[in-house]
C-alpha positions in Angstrom: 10.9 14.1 38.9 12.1 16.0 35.9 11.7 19.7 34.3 8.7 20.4 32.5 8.8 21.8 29.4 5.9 23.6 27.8 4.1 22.3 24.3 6.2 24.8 22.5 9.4 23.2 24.0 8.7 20.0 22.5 7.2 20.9 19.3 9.8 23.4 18.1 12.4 20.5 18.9 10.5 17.8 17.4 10.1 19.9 14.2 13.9 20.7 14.1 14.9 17.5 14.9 12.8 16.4 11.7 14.1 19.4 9.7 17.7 19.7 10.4 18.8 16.0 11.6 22.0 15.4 10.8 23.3 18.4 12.8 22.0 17.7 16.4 23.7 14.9 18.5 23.5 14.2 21.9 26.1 16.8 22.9 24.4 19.7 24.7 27.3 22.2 23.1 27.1 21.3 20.2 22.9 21.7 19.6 23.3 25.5 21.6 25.5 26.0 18.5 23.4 24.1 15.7 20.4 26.0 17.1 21.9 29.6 16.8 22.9 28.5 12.7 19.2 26.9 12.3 17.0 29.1 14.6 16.7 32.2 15.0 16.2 32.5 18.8 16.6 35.3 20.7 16.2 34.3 24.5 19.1 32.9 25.5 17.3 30.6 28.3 15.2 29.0 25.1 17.7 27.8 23.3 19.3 26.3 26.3 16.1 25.0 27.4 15.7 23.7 23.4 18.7 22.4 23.2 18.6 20.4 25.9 15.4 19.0 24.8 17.2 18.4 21.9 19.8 16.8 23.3 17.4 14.3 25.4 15.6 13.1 22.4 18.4 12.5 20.3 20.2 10.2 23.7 16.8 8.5 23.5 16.8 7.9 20.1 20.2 5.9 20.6 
């Protein structure tokens, strides 16, 4: 069974998927850096944790 994430998790990811699309792929280094220029998250265990959410909806989207 997988992680799971909380309905702020997936929302905040969902809504910066939709805002900022072009500059997430499904490279998990490259969205920890996209989110520190688009977000402005403090917790360093979030933005991993949103990034690899990130990362997991843009493989499925492929």
């Amino acid at each position: 069974m997988g992680r799971i994430r909380n309905r702020a998790i997936k929302r905040s990811g969902v809504d910066l998927i939709s805002l900022h699309k072009g500059k997430f792929s499904t490279n998990f280094e490259e969205n920890k850096k996209a989110l520190t220029e688009t977000a402005d998250i403090e917790s360093k265990k979030i933005r991993n944790v949103l990034a690899g959410y990130i990362t997991k909806l843009m493989k499925r989207k492929q």
